[in-house]
C-alpha positions as CSV (number, residue, x, y, z in Angstrom):
1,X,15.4,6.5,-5.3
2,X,12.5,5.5,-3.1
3,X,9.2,4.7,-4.8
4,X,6.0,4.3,-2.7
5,X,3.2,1.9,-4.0
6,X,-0.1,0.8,-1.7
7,X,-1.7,-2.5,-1.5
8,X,-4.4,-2.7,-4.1
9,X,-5.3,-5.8,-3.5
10,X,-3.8,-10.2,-3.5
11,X,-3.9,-12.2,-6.2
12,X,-2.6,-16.0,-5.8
13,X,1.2,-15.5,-5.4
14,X,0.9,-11.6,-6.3
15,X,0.7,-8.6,-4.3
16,X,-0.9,-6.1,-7.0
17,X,0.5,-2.3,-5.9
18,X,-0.7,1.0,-7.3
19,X,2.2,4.1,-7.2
20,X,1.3,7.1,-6.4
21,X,0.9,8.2,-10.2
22,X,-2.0,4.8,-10.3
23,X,0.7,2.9,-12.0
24,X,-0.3,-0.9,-11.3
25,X,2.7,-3.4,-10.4
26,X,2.4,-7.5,-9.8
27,X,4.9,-8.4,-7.3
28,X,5.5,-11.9,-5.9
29,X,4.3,-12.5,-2.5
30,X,7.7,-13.6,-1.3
31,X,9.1,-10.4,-2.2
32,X,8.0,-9.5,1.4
33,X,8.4,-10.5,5.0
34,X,5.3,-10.0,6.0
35,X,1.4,-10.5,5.2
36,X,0.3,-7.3,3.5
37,X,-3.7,-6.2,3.4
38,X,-5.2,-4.3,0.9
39,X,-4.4,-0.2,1.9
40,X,-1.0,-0.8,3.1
41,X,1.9,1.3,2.2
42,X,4.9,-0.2,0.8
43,X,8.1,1.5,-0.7
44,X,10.9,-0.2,-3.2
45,X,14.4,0.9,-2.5
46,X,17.2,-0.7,-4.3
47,X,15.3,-3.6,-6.1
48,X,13.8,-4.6,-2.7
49,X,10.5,-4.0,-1.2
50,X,9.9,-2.7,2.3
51,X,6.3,-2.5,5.0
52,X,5.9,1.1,5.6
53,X,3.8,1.1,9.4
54,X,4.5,4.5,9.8
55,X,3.1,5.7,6.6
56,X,0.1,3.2,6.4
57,X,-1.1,4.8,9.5
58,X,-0.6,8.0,8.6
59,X,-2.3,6.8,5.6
60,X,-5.4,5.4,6.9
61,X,-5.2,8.3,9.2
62,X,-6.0,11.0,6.6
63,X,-8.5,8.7,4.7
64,X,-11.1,8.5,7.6
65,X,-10.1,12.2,8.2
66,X,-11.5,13.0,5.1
67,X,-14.8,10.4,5.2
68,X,-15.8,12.0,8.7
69,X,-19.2,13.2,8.3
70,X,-19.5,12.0,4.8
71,X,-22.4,9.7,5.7
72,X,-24.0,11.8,8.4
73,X,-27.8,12.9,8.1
């Protein structure tokens, strides 16, 4: 089963991930083949964690969607 986490934040060696149900998990930087930021989406298949492009943009996508206007006078 796929489960989807988002970068929270870094921490030394540790990527710190929040699932979708704000469950917080440390996982070693190595764990992943590329440099993550904080807001990117990343899934865990089969005891292996994966760079989701597609779904941080959709991701970041429906964030600004929904702070549009939120600051106007």
């Amino acid at each position: 089963m796929r489960k989807i986490y988002v970068v929270d934040r870094s921490e030394g060696r540790y990527y710190i991930l929040q699932s979708l149900d704000n469950k917080i998990l440390n996982v070693p930087k190595n764990e992943f083949s590329i440099k993550l930021k904080s807001g990117d989406v990343v899934y865990e298949e089969n005891n292996k964690y994966y760079y989701s492009e597609e779904e941080t943009i959709k991701r970041k996508k429906y964030i600004s969607e929904l702070m549009e206007g939120m600051w106007d006078e």
